[in-house]
N, C-alpha and C positions, 0 to 999 in steps of 0.2 A: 329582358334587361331589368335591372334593379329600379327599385327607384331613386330618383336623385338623391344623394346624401349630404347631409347642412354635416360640414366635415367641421372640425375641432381645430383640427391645424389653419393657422391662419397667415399673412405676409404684411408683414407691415412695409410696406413701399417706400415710406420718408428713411426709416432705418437701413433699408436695402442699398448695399454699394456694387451690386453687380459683380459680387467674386462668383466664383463654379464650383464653392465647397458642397453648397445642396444639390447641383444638378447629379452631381460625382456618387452617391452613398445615398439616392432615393433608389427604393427596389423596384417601382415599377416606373422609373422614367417618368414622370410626373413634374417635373419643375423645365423649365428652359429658362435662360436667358436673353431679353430680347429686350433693344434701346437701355441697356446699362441697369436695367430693373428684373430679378428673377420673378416669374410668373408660376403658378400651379395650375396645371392643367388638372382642373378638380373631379372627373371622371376616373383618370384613373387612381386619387390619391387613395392610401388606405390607414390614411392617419398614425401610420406606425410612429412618428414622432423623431426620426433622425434627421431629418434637415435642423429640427430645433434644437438638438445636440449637437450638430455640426457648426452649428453660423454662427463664426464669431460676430459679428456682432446684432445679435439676437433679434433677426427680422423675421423670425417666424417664432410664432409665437402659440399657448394651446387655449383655446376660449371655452371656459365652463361657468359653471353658474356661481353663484354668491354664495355665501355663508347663509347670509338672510334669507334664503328662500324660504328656508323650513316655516318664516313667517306667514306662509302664504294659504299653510293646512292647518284643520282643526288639527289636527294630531301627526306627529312626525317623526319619522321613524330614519337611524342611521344605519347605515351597511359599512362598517368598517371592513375592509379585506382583510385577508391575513398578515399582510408586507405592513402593512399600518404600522404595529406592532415593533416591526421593527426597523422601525424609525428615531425609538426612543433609548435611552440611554439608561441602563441599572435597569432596566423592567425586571419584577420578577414575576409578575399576578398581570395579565389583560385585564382582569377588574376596572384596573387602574383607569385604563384608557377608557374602558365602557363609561364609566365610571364621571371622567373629565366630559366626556360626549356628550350626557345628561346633563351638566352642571351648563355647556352651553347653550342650551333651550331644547334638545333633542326630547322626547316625552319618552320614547324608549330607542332599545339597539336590540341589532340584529344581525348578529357576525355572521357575516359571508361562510366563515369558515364552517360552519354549522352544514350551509345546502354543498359545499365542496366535499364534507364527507358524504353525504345522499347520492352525487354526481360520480363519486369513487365506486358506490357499492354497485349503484347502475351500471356503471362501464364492465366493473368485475361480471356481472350476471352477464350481461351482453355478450362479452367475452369468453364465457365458459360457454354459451349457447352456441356460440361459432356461426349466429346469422351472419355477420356484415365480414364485407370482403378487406381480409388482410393486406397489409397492415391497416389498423385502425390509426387516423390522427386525428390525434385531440381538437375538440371545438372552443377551448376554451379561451384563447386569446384573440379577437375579433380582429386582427390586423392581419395574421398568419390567417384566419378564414377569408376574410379582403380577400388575398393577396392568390389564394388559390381560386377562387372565382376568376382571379383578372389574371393571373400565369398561369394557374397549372391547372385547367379545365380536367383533364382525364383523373384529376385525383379528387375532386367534389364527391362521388364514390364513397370514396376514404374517410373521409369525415365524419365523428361522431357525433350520431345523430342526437343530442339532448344538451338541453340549457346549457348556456353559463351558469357555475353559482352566483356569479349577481343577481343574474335574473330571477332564478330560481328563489331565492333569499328574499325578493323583493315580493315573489308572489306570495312567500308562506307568511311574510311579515305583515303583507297587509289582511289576509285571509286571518289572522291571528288576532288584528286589531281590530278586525272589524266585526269579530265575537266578541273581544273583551271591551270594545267602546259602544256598540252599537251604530256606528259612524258609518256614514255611506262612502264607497271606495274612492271615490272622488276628494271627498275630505281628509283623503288620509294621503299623505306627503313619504317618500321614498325617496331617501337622499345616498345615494352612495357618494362613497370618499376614496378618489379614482385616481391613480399610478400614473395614468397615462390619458392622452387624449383619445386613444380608440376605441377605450370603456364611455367616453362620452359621448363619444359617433354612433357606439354598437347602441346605447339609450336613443338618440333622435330616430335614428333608421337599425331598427335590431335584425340580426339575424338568426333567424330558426321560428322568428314568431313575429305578427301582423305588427305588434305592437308593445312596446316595455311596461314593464310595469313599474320601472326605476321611471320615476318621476323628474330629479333633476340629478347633476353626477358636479361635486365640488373636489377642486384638486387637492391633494394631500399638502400642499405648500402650499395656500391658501389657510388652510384651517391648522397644519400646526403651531403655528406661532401663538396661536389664542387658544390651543387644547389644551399647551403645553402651561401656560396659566390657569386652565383650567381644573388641570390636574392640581394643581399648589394648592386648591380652595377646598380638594375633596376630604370632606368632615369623617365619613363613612365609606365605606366599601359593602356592595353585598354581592352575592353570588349571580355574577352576572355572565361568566363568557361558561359557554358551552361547547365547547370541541376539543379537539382533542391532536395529538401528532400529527395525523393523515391531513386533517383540516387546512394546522395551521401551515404544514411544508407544501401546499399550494400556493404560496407564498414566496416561492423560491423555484428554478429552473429545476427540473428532476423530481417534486415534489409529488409531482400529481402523477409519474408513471409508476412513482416506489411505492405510493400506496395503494397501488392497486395487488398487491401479494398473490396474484394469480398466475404471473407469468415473469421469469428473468427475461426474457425475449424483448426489451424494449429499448426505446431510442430517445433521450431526452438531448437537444439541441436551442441555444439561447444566441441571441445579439441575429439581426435581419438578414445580414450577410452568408452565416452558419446558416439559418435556416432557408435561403435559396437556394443552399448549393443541396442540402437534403433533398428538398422537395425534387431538385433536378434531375438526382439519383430516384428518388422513388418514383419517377415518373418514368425513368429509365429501368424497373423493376431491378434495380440493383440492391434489396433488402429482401428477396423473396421469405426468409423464414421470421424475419419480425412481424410480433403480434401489437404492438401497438406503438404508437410515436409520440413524444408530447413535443411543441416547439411551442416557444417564446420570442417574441419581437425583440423583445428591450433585453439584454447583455444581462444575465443571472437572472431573470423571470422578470415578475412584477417589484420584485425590491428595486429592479433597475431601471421602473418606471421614468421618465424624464420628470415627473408632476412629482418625486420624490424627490427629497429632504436630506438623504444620507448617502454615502458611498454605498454601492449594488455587496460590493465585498467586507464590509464591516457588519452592514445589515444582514447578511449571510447568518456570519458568525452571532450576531445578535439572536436569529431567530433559532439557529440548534444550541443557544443558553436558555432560551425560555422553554424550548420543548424537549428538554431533557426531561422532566418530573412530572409531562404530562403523560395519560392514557391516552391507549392506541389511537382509540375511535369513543366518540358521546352521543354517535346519530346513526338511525338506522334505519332504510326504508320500511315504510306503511305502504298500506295498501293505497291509503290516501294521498302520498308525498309519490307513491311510483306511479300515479296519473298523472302529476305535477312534469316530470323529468324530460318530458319527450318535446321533441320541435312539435310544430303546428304547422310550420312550413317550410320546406324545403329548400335547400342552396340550390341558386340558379347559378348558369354562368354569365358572368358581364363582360359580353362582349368588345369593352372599350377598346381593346388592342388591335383587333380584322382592320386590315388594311379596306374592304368594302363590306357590300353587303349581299350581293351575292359569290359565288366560286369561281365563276369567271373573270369576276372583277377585281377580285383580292388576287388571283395569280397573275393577272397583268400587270399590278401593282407591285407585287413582291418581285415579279421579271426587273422592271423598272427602277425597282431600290437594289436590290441587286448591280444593275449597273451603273450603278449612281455611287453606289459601294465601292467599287470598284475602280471608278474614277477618282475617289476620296483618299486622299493621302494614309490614313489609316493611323492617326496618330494618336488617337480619342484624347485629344490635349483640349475641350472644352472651351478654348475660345471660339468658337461659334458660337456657346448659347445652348448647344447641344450638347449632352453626356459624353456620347459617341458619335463617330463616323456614320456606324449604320442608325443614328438614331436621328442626325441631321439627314441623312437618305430618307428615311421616311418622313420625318418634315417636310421634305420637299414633295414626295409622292402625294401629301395630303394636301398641298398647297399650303402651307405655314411658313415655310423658309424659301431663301433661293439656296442654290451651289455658291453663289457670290457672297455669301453669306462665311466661307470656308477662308478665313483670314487665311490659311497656309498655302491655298493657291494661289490667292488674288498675291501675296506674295511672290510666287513663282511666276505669275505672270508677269508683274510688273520686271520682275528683273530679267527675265527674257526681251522683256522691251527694251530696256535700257541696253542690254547684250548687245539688241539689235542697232539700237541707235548709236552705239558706240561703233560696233564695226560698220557701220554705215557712215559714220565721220570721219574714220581714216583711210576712207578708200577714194 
């Protein structure tokens, strides 16, 4: 099993009025309702950030770090993504933003978009080598990697084996600064500027490697308000962003399978919902001739970050205005950066969901919900607390709930009572 994860997504309890719009649109059944307060069952969360889009009135919440941190390193370095970008309104030059980054105390930048085209050419080599078994899905959104750990065990296989470009970006960033300052790695700061809460989880507890090398992860609404001043103060511009089309349409749902130009064979799929019903088919080999798959948590990729600033569909169109007049690619693997690319450690499965812990005892178990199931009116109407019928069924199998728990029965009971005690008065 994984180790524990200091999750991002948080519940503010005073705010919480007990509706069942988050139990309803969590992918992994993760929240109940119980005593008028929704709770997160934080084992299986995977930080995808829909409960915080869903709840009117905003009890869940995504916890990242400050602005000020970069205060905390001799030298400090930004990881702008490529969705950053477009967030802003008239861009015509990423300079710009680089540019404002700096003016906020940042010592240098280091566009993500730069290790996303590295992590393109890799996949492409991978790809024509035809080692890993078809189809290949993308590693690069740590919610959808979550989320296959904890549903879809038999496709961890499927997953491609190398960094995120955050990661990746943070490695080369600080290997970078720490030739040109002579600074030991420890001193040098790695701040990525993060979309979403589960770029902040994949930093505490990463996947593919022991440890991150992103240092702290600040949300993109957080920092634009003060870049966006930032920007107003910049005297100069110089040539600061380095990437190119491929880079910067990682940035966007479909981004990262079009640039790979090795194969039409592929599947790009956005918003959590889309991407469980994929995973269910591919787990049901119902895509046998696809060679690769990209999926997205957040609804049009990372532009639809929740920790972002703009509508997911204006930021779209924002980001194919900027990368009209860019070149393809500005990054190419080394010999040096293709030792850089690869996991160090491999996806386990977390097995949060097993009804036990041995074979015996999860089919007794599952017998059990099963007819617990069955007895359950089957209405998955959430006043219980629970998503579903069979999801208060397993509540109960685990001992977290009772049956009496099923407002629609205690309902049918009571009014059989009364039935009773009515034709028992007129006789």
């Amino acid at each position: 099993m994984e180790r524990p994860i200091i999750h991002s997504v948080t519940l503010d309890r005073d705010a919480c009025k007990g509706c069942i719009n988050c139990i309803k649109r969590c992918p992994t059944e993760a929240i109940r309702v119980r005593d008028g307060k929704a709770a997160i069952i934080s084992e299986r969360c995977v930080d995808c950030g829909e409960c915080i889009r869903i709840c009117p009135h905003h009890a869940k919440r995504a916890v990242s770090d400050p602005l000020d941190v970069l205060e905390r390193y001799a030298y400090s370095i930004a990881l702008p993504p490529p969705s950053l970008y477009a967030q802003f309104n008239n861009l015509d030059d990423p300079d710009m933003v680089l540019a404002g980054l700096l003016q906020l105390g940042f010592d240098s930048v280091f566009e993500v978009s730069r290790a996303a085209e590295l992590i393109s050419e890799a996949t492409r080599r991978l790809l024509q080598e035809g080692s890993l078994p078809r189809p290949v899905i993308s590693s690069a959104c740590p919610a959808v990697t979550r989320l296959i750990c904890v549903r879809f065990p038999q496709l961890i296989g499927h997953v491609l084996p190398l960094l995120s470009p955050m990661e990746l970006a943070a490695r080369m960033a600080k290997a970078e600064a720490a030739q040109k300052t002579g600074l030991a790695p420890e001193q040098i700061g790695c701040v990525f500027i993060t979309p979403c809460p589960a770029k902040v989880s994949a930093v505490r507890a990463p996947l593919g490697s022991e440890k991150s090398a992103v240092d702290a992860a600040v949300a993109v609404k957080d920092v634009y308000p003060k870049l966006l001043g930032a920007m107003k103060k910049v005297a100069h511009v110089d040539y600061l962003a380095g990437a190119g089309r491929i880079g910067l349409g990682w940035g966007e749902s479909g981004g990262e399978a079009a640039g790979l130009m090795v194969t039409e064979r592929y599947l790009a799929a956005d918003g959590v919902e889309n991407v469980i019903r994929v995973l269910s088919d591919l787990e049901d080999e119902k895509y046998p001739n696809l060679d690769f798959v990209e999926l997205n948590a957040c609804a049009g990729g990372c532009v639809g970050g929740v920790l972002q600033v703009e509508n997911p569909y204006i930021a779209k169109a924002k980001m194919k205005h900027l990368r009209r007049t860019m070149p393809v690619s500005l990054n190419h693997l080394t010999e040096a950066s293709a030792g850089l690319v690869h996991w160090d450690k491999a996806l386990a499965y977390n097995p949060v969901m097993e009804l036990g812990a041995t074979n015996s005892e999860r089919f007794a178990r599952y017998a059990r919900m099963e007819e617990l199931t069955a007895a359950l009116p089957g209405l998955d109407c959430g006043s219980c607390g629970a998503p579903t019928c069979e999801a208060l069924a397993e509540d109960i199998v685990r001992g977290t709930a009772r049956l009496d728990d099923c407002t629609v029965l205690m309902r049918r009971r009571m009014e059989a009572v009364l039935r009773a005690l009515g034709k028992d008065g007129t006789t």
